[in-house]
C-alpha positions as CSV (number, residue, x, y, z in Angstrom):
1,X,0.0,0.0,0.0
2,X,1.1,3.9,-0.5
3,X,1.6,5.4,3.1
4,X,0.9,9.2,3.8
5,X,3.5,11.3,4.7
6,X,3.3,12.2,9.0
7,X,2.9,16.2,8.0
8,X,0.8,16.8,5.0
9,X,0.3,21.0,4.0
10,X,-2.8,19.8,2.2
11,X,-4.8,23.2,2.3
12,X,-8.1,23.1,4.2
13,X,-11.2,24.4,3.5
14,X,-13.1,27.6,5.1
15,X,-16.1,26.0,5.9
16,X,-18.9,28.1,3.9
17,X,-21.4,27.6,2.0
18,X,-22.8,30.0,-0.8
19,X,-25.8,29.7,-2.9
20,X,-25.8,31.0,-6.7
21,X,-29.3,32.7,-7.4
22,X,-28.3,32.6,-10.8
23,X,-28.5,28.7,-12.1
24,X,-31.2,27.9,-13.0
25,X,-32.2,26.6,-9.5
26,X,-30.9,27.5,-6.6
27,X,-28.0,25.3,-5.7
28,X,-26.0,25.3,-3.2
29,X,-21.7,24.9,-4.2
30,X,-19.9,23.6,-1.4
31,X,-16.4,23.8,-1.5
32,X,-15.4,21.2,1.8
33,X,-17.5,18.7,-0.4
34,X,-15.5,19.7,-4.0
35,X,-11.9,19.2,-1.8
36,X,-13.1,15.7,-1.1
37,X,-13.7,15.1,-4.7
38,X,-10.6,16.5,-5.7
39,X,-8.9,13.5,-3.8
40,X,-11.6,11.0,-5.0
41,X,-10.0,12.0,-8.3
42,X,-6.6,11.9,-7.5
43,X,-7.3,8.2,-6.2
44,X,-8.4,6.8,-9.6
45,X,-4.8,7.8,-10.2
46,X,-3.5,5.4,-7.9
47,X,-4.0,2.3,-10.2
48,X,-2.6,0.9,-12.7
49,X,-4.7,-1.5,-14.9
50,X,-2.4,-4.6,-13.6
51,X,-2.9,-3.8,-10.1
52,X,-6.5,-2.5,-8.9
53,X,-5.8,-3.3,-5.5
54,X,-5.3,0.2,-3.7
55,X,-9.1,1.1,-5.1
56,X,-10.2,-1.8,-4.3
57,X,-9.1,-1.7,-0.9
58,X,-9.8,1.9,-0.9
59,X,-5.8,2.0,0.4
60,X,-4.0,4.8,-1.5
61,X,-2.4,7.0,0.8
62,X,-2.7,10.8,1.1
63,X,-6.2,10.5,-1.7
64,X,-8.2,7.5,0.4
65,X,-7.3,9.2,4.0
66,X,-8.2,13.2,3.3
67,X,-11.7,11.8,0.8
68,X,-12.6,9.6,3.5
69,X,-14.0,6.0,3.7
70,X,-15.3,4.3,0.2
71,X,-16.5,0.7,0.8
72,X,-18.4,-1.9,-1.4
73,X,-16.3,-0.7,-3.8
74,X,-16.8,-2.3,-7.9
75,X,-13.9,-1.3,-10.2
76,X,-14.7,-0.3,-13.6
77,X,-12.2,-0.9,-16.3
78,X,-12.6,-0.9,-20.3
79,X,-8.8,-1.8,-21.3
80,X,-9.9,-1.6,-25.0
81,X,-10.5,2.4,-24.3
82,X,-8.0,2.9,-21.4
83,X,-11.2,4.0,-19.2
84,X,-11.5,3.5,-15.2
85,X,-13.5,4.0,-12.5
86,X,-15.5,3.0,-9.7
87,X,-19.1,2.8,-7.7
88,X,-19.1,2.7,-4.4
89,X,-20.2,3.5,-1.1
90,X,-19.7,7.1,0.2
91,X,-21.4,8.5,3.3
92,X,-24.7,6.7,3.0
93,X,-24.8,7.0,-0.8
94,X,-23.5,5.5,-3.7
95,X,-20.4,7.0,-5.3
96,X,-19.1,6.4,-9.2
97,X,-15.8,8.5,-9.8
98,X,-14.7,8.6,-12.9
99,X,-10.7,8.8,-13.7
100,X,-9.4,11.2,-16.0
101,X,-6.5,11.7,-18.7
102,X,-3.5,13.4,-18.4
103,X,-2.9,13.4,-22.2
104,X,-6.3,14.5,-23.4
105,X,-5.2,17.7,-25.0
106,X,-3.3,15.6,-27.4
107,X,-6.0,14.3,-29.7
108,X,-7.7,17.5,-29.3
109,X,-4.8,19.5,-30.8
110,X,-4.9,16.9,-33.8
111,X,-8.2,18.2,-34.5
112,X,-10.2,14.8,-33.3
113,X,-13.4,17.0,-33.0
114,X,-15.8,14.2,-34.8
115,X,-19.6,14.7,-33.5
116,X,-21.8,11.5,-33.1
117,X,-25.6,11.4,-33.0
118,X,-26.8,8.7,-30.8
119,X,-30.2,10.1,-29.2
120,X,-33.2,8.9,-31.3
121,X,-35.3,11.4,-28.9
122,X,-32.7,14.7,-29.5
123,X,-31.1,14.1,-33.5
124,X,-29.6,17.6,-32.7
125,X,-28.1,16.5,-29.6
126,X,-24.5,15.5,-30.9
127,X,-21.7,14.7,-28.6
128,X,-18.1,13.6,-29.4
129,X,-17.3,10.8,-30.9
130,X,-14.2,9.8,-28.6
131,X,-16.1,10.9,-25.2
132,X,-19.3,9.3,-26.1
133,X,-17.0,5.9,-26.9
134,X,-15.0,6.0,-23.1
135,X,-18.4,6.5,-21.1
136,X,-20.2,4.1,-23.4
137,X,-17.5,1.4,-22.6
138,X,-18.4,2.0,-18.8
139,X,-21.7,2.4,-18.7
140,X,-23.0,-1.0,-18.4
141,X,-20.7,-1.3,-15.5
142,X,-21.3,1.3,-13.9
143,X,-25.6,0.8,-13.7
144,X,-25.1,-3.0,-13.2
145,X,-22.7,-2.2,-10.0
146,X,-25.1,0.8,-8.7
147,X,-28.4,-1.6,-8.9
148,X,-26.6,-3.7,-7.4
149,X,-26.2,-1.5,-4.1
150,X,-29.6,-0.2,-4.4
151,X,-29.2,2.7,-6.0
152,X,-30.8,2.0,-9.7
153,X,-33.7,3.3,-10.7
154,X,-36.8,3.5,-8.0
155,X,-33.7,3.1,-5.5
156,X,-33.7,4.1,-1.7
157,X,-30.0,5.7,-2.0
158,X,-28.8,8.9,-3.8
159,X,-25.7,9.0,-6.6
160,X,-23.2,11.3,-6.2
161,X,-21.2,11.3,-9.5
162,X,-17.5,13.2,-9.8
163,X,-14.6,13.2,-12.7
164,X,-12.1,14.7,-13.8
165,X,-11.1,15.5,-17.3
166,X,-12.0,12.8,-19.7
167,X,-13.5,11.8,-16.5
168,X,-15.8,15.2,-15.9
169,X,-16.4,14.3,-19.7
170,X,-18.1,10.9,-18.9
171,X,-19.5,11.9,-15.7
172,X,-21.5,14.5,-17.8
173,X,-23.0,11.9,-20.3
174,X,-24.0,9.9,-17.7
175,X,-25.7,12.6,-16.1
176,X,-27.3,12.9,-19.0
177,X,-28.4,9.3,-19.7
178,X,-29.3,8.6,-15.9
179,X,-30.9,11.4,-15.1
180,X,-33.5,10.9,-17.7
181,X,-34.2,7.6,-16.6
182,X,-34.5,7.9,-13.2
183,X,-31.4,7.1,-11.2
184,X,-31.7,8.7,-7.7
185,X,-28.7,11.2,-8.5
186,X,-27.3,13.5,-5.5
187,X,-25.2,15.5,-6.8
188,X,-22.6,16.0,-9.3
189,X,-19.0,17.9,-9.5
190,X,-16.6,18.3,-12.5
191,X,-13.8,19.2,-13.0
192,X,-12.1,20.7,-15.7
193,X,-14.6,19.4,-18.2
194,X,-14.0,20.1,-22.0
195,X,-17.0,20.6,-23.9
196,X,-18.9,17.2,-24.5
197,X,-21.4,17.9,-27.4
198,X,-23.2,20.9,-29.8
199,X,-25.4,23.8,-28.6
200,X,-28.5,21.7,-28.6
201,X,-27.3,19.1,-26.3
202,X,-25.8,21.9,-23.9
203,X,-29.2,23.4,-23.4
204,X,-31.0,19.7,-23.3
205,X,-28.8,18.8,-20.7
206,X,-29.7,22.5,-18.8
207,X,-32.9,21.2,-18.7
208,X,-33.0,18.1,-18.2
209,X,-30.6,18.4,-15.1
210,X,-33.2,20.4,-12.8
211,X,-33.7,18.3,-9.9
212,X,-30.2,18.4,-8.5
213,X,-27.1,20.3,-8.2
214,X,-24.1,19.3,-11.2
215,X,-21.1,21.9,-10.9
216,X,-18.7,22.4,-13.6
217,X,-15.6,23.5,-11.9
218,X,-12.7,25.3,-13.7
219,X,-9.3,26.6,-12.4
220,X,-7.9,29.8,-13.9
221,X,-6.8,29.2,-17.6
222,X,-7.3,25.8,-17.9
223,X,-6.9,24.2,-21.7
224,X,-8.7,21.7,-21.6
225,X,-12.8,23.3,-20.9
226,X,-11.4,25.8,-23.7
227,X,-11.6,22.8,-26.1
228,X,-13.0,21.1,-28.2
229,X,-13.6,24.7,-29.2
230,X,-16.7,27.1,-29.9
231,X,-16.5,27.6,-33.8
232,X,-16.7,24.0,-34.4
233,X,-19.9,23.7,-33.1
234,X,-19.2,22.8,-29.0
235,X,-20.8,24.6,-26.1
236,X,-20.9,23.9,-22.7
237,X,-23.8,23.7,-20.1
238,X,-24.2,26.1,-17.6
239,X,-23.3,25.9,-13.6
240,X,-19.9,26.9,-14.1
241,X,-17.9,27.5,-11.1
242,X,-14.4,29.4,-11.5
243,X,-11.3,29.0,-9.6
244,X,-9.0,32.6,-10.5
245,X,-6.5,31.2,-8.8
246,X,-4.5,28.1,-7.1
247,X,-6.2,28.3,-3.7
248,X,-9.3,27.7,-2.0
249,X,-12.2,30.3,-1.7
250,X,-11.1,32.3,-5.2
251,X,-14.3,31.4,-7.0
252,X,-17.5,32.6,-8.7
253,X,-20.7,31.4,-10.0
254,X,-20.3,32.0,-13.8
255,X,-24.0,32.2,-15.6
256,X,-24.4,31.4,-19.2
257,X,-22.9,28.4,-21.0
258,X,-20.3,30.5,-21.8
259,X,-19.3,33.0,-19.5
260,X,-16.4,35.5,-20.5
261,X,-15.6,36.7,-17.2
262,X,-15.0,33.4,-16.2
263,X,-12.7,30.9,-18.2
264,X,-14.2,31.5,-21.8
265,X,-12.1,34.8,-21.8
266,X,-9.3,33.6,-22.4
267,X,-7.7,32.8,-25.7
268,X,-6.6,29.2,-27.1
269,X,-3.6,31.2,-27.3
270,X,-3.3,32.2,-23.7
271,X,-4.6,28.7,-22.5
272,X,-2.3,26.4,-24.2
273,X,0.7,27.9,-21.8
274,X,-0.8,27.0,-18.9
275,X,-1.4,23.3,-19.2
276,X,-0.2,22.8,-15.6
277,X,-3.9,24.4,-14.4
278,X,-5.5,21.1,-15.5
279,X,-3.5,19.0,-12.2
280,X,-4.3,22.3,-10.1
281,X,-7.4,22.5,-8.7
282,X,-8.2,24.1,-5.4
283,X,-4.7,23.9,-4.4
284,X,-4.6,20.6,-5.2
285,X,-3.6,17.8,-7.2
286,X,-6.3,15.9,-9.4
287,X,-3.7,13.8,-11.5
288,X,-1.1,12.5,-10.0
289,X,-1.4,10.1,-6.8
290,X,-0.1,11.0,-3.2
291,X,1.1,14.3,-3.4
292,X,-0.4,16.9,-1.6
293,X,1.1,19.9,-4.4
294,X,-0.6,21.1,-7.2
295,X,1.5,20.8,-10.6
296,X,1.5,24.7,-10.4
297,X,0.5,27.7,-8.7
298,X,-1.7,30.3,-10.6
299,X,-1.3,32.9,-11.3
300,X,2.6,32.9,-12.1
301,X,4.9,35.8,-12.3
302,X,5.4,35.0,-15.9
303,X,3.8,36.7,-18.8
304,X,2.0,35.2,-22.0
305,X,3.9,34.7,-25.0
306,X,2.2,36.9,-28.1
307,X,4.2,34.9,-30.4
308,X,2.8,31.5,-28.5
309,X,2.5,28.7,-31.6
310,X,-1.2,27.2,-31.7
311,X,-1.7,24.1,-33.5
312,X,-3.5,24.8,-36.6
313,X,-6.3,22.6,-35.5
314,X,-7.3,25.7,-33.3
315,X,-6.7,28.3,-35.2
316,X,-9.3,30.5,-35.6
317,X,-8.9,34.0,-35.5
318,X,-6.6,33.6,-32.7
319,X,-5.6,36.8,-30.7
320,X,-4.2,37.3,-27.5
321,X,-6.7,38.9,-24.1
């Protein structure tokens, strides 16, 4: 097992609360709760697809001890598609944490942008290809293992869902999915989520996802919710909430899908040199396991590059803010 160090600087929470008049129903974003999810994410880190143990066992040193006790725990695993997770049991409810990708912004760059159409109810609601692809190979999983601790449909216990990256990516779709047919879901917290489908499925999914609270966190200038971008056709849902810097408590409640006072102002230009925000959150570390030290801390001393080269992919009347 991974032991945690005796003296951890892991940065802790101010315990408040605040409620954002401006979704479309007032939820409440609470950062204590996002902190454990942060280390939720950083657990599905902690495996390797040889060697499962440490999530099963729920034994992964500084990420297991700060989220606190997961039991019952099913691993999810697609090999074919590299994709991981796992549904659990979390505080009286079920728990499915989705793991993320630390090379995401690789295809992306390449221009993999490819839409897929797979709701017979919504022909306008298209998603991407790749995304749709790494939460369908899960998804059967995932609802087999959450019937199975009573939390399927007409179910006594609540869902909360959490991913990060890809993972935010699939945790949205299955919001999507399960929401419409009538999983008990909690709550739900992203983070750094890149835009899943077209306009018509961002606004489907704002309302559709009424009946409980799904934040879409984002830290600073993050690359990857800046992609895939706008002028091919992407949009985000609303719920935003932005992190303007490394550290707890420097947030807001965007509104809009695309809010540019929050992390839409910035420029692919301006976002593609700070790739280290993506393993920052909260003062944290999302990515990589038992470390207590986010990959950087925003905002730096150092100043944009004007001259910055974007891949031509996301070129589009690129211009510095």
């Amino acid at each position: 097992s991974i032991h945690q160090p005796h003296h951890s600087s892991i940065p802790r929470p101010v315990m408040r609360v605040a409620t954002f008049a401006s979704f479309a129903s007032a939820f409440t974003y609470d950062e204590p709760t996002s902190v454990k999810y942060i280390h939720m994410n950083q657990a599905m880190g902690c495996s390797v697809s040889e060697n499962t143990t440490v999530i099963q066992d729920w034994d992964c040193g500084i990420a297991c001890t700060e989220a606190g006790p997961v039991s019952d725990i099913t691993v999810l695993e697609d090999k074919k598609h590299g994709t991981f997770g796992l549904v659990g049991t979390y505080e009286g409810d079920c728990l499915v944490v989705f793991r993320g990708s630390k090379n995401i912004l690789n295809g992306l760059e390449d221009g993999d942008f490819f839409f897929v159409s797979p709701y017979d109810d919504c022909k306008d609601c298209k998603v991407h290809n790749g995304f749709y692809g790494a939460y369908q190979s899960l998804a059967s999983q995932a609802t087999a293992a959450l019937d199975k601790l009573g939390c399927g449909v007409g179910g006594k216990k609540e869902i909360q869902i959490t991913g990060h990256s890809l993972g935010a990516a699939i945790a949205a779709l299955a919001t999507f999915d399960w929401s419409k047919e009538g999983y008990p879901i909690k709550q739900v917290y992203t983070y750094g989520q890149p835009r899943v489908g077209s306009p018509t499925f961002a606004t489907t999914f704002d309302s559709r996802v009424t009946g409980f609270p799904y934040f879409r966190v984002t830290n600073y200038k993050d690359a990857v919710p800046a992609v895939p971008p706008t002028w091919v056709g992407y949009e985000h849902p609303k719920s935003e909430i932005y992190y303007s810097a490394t550290k707890l408590g420097a947030y807001k409640a965007c509104t809009g899908n695309e809010d540019k006072t929050c992390l839409h102002q910035w420029s692919i230009a301006v976002v593609l040199q700070h790739t280290c925000d993506h393993c920052s959150y909260l003062g944290l570390q999302p990515c990589t396991c038992d470390t207590d030290k986010p990959q950087c801390e925003e905002p730096s001393s150092e100043l944009d590059d004007p001259n910055f080269p974007v891949p031509p992919a996301l070129q589009h009347n690129v211009t510095l803010v």
